[in-house]
C-alpha positions in Angstrom: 0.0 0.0 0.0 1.4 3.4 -1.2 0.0 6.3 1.1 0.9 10.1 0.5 -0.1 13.1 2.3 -0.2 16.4 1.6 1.4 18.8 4.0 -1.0 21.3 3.8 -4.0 19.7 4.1 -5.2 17.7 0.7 -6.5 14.7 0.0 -4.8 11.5 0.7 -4.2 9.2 -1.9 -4.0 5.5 -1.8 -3.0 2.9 -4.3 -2.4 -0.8 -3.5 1.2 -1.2 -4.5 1.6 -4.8 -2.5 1.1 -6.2 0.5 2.7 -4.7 3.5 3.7 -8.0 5.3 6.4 -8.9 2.4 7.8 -5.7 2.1 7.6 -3.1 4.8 7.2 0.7 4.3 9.5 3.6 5.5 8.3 7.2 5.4 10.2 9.5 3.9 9.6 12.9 2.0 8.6 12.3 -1.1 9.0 15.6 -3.3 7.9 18.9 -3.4 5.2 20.3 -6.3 3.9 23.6 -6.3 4.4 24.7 -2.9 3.1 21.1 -1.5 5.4 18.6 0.5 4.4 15.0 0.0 4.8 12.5 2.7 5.1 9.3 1.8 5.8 5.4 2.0 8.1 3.6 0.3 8.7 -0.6 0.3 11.7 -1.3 1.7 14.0 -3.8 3.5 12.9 -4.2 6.9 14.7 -4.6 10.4 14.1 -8.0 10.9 15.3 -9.0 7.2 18.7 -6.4 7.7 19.4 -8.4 10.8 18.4 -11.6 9.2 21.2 -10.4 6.3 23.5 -9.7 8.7 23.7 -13.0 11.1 23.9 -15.0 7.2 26.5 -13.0 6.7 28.2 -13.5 10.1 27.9 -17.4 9.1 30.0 -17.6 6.5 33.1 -17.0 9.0 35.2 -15.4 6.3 37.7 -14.0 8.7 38.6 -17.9 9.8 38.7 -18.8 6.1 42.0 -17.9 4.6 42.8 -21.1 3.4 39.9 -19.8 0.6 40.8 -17.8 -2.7 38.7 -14.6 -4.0 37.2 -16.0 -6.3 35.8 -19.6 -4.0 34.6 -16.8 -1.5 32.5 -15.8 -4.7 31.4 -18.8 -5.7 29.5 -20.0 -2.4 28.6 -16.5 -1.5 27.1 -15.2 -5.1 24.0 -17.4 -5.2 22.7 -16.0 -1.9 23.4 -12.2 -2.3 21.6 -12.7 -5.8 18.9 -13.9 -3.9 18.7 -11.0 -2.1 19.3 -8.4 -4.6 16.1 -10.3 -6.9 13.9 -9.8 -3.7 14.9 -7.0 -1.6 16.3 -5.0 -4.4 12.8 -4.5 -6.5 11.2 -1.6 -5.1 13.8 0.4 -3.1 17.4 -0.6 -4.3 19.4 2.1 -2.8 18.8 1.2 0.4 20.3 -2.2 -0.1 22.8 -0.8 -2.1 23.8 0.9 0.9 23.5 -1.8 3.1 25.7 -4.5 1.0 28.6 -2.4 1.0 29.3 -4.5 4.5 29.7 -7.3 2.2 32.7 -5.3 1.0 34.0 -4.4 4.3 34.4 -8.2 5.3 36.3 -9.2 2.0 38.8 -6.7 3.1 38.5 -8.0 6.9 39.3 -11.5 4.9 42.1 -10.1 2.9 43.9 -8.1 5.7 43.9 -11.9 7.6 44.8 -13.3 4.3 47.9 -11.4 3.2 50.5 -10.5 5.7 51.0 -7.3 4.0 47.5 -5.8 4.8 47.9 -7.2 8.7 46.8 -3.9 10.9 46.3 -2.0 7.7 42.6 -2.4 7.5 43.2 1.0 4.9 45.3 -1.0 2.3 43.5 -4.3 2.4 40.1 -1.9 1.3 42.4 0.0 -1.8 43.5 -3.6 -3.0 39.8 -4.5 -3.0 39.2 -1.6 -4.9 41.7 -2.3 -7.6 40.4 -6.4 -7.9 37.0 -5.1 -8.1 37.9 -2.7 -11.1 40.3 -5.6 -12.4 37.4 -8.1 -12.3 34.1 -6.3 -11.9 32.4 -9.8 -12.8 34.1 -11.6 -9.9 30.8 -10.9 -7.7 27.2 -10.5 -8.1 26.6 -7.2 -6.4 29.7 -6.0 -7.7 28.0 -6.6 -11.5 25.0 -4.3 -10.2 27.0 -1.2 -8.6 27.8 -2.2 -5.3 31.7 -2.2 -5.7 33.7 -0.4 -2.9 34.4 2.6 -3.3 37.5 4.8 -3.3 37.1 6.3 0.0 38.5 4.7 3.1 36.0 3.3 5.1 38.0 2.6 8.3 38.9 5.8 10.2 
């Protein structure tokens, strides 16, 4: 269910968009037309599912699994971020977006426990993700769709 208000009184208007136990809805501002600020309701990933994300993600135990290449870590993990990207990622992508880019921050975790040279460099072990990630952009599913780190440096 899409709901949007007008802040200065209108009418509300209502159109069923889907059913608001798959998806939940987060309000936000939706624009602003002709001196009128719409509030409004947008699917997207809930709490519960984040958290769900997150303890799958704390499952795979990259940081004990050094003994793995790149490119196995992609392999067993690719199937299931797909699977979230198909189903969390059809009505509100950015915020998912957002939210893999800890996928990211443990395969440079993984590589600075890896590689000796990255050990207490959490800073360099991110840059050489970077540069495999623009050497092989295919290497990972969210990486195919946009999700590939980014240059800045995400630990202090």
């Amino acid at each position: 269910m899409f709901i949007a208000k007008t802040v200065n009184g209108g009418e509300s208007i209502r159109k069923s968009l889907l059913i608001s136990w798959v998806i939940p809805f987060s309000h936000e501002v939706r624009g602003i037309s002709k001196d009128k600020v719409f509030n409004g309701y947008a699917p997207a990933i809930s709490r519960k599912s984040k958290k769900h994300i997150t303890e799958k993600m704390r499952g795979w135990h990259l940081n004990r699994r050094v003994q793995l290449k790149l490119s196995d870590i992609a392999v067993e993990i690719n199937a299931e971020v797909r699977g979230w990207m198909n189903y969390y990622g059809k009505f509100y992508g950015s915020q998912l977006k957002a939210f893999l880019q800890c996928i990211n921050l443990k395969l440079a975790r993984w590589a600075e426990r890896k590689y000796k040279r990255f050990r207490r460099k959490p800073n360099d072990a991110y840059k050489w993700l970077v540069r495999v990630a623009s050497k092989n952009p295919a290497l990972f599913y969210h990486w195919q769709h946009g999700v590939k780190p980014n240059r800045l440096k995400p630990f202090g």
